[in-house]
N, C-alpha and C positions, 0 to 999 in steps of 0.2 A: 393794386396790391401794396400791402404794407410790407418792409423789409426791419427788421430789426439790427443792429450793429453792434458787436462788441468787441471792436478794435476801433482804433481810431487812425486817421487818415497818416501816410507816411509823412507829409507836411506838416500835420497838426503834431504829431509825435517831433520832430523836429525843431518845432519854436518853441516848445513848450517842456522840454527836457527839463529834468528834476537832478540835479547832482548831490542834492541834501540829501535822501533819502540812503543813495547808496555810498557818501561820506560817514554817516550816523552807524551805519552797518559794521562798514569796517573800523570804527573808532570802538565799537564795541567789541567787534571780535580781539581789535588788540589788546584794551581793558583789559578782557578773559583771558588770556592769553599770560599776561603780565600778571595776574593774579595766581593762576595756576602757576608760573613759574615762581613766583614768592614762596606760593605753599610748597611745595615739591623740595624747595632750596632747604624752607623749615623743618619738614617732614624728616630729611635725610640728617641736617644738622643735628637735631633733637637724638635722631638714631644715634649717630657718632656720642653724644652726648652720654648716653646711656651705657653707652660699648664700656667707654672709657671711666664710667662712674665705676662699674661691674670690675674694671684690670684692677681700679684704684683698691674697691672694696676689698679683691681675692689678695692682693700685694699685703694690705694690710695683715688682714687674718692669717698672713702663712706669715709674717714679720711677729703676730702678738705671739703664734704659736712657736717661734723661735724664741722669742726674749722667755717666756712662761718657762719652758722646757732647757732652758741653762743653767747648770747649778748655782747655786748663790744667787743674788739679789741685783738686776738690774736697775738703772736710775739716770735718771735725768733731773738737777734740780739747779735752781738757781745759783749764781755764783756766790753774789755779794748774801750776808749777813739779809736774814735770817733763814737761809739756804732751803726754803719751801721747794717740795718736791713737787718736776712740774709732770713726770712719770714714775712708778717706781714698780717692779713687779711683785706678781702677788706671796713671792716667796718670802719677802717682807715677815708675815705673819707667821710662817713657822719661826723663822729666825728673833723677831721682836714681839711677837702675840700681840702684833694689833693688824687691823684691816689695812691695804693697800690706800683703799677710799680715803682714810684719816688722816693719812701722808701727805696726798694730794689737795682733798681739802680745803688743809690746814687749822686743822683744826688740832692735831697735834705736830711737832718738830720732831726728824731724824736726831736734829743734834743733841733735843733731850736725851738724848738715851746713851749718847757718848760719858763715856767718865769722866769725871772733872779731870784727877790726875794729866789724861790726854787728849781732854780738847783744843790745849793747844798745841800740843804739835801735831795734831790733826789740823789744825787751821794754818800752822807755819809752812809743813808739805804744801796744800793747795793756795797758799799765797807763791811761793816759790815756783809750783808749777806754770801760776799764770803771768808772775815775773817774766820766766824766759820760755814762756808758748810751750811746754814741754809735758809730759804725761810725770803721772807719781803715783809712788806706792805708798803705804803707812799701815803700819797695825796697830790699832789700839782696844782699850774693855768695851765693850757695851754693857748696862745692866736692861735685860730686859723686863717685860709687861709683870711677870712674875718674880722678879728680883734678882734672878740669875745672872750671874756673870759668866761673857761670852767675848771669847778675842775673836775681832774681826780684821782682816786683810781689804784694805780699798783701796782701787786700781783706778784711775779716774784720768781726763785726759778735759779740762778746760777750754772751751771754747768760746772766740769771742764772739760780740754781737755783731750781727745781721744788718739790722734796722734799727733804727728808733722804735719801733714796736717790737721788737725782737733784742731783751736785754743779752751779755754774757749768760751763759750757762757752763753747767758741768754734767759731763757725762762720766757713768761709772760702774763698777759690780762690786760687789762686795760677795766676801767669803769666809764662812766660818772656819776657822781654825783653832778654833778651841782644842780640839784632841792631839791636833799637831804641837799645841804651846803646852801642852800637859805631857804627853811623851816626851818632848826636850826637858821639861822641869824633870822630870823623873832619871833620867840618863844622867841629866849633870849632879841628882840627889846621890844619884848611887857610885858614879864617879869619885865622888867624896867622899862616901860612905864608904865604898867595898872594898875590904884588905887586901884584895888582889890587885886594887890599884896603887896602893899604900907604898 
């Protein structure tokens, strides 16, 4: 009789052990292993990443929706000569009849629109202020888009630089008071004028 075998002897299994085979095994399983852990670390990072893009994005928009919705004119614009605005809101354009964009740009200048009479002591304020680190006030004319003449009030507060990629700037608002400079002309007209003060 014939016997067939499919195992082999506990001696021949003995001299003949293979430890490559189940070395290679486990060098893969930890491979695996270490790859899923890479991805899983990326997976979750990326998530964080997102989270904090989404805080970033909401901060902003409740920040644009505060500067947009405050009277007068917010701005951020360079310190030094030729004071290009490096934000300006869009309230800008009822006040001077041009676009916010054109500001920024540069394709036109805020300080165009200042009156010569008071550009400098528009410029003397915000030199003084950045003398001694300190905030200023100043009112001067504007003429704007249309020709009109418009007193403005600006409140600004100088700030130095950051960086070497980050020049001085100045922050600020501006505010019309044109009706306020027209009421005071008219009280001091009639002051003079009214025989009751005579």
């Amino acid at each position: 009789r014939w016997a067939v075998r499919f195992t082999s002897s506990k001696r021949f299994e003995a001299d003949n052990r293979d430890w490559q085979a189940l070395l290679t095994l486990l060098a893969g399983l930890s491979v695996n292993l270490m790859v899923f852990a890479v991805m899983h670390s990326h997976a979750r990072h990326q998530k964080r990443i997102r989270q904090v893009a989404l805080r970033l994005e909401h901060s902003r928009d409740e920040f644009r929706t505060l500067v947009e919705n405050v009277p007068g004119v917010v701005f951020r614009a360079e310190l030094h000569a030729p004071q290009r605005m490096i934000h300006i809101s869009r309230n800008i354009e009822a006040l001077l009849g041009e676009k916010a964009e054109r500001f920024t740009e540069g394709t036109i200048l805020f300080t165009d629109y200042v009156h010569g009479d008071d550009f400098a002591r528009r410029e003397e304020a915000i030199q003084e202020a950045t003398a001694s680190c300190q905030s200023y006030e100043v009112e001067y004319r504007v003429r704007d888009a249309r020709g009109t003449l418009r007193w403005l009030s600006e409140r600004g507060q100088p700030q130095p630089a950051g960086s070497e990629d980050s020049p001085p700037w100045l922050d600020g608002v501006l505010l019309d008071v044109t009706e306020r400079r027209a009421a005071e002309a008219a009280i001091r007209t009639m002051a003079f004028m009214d025989p009751l003060t005579q």
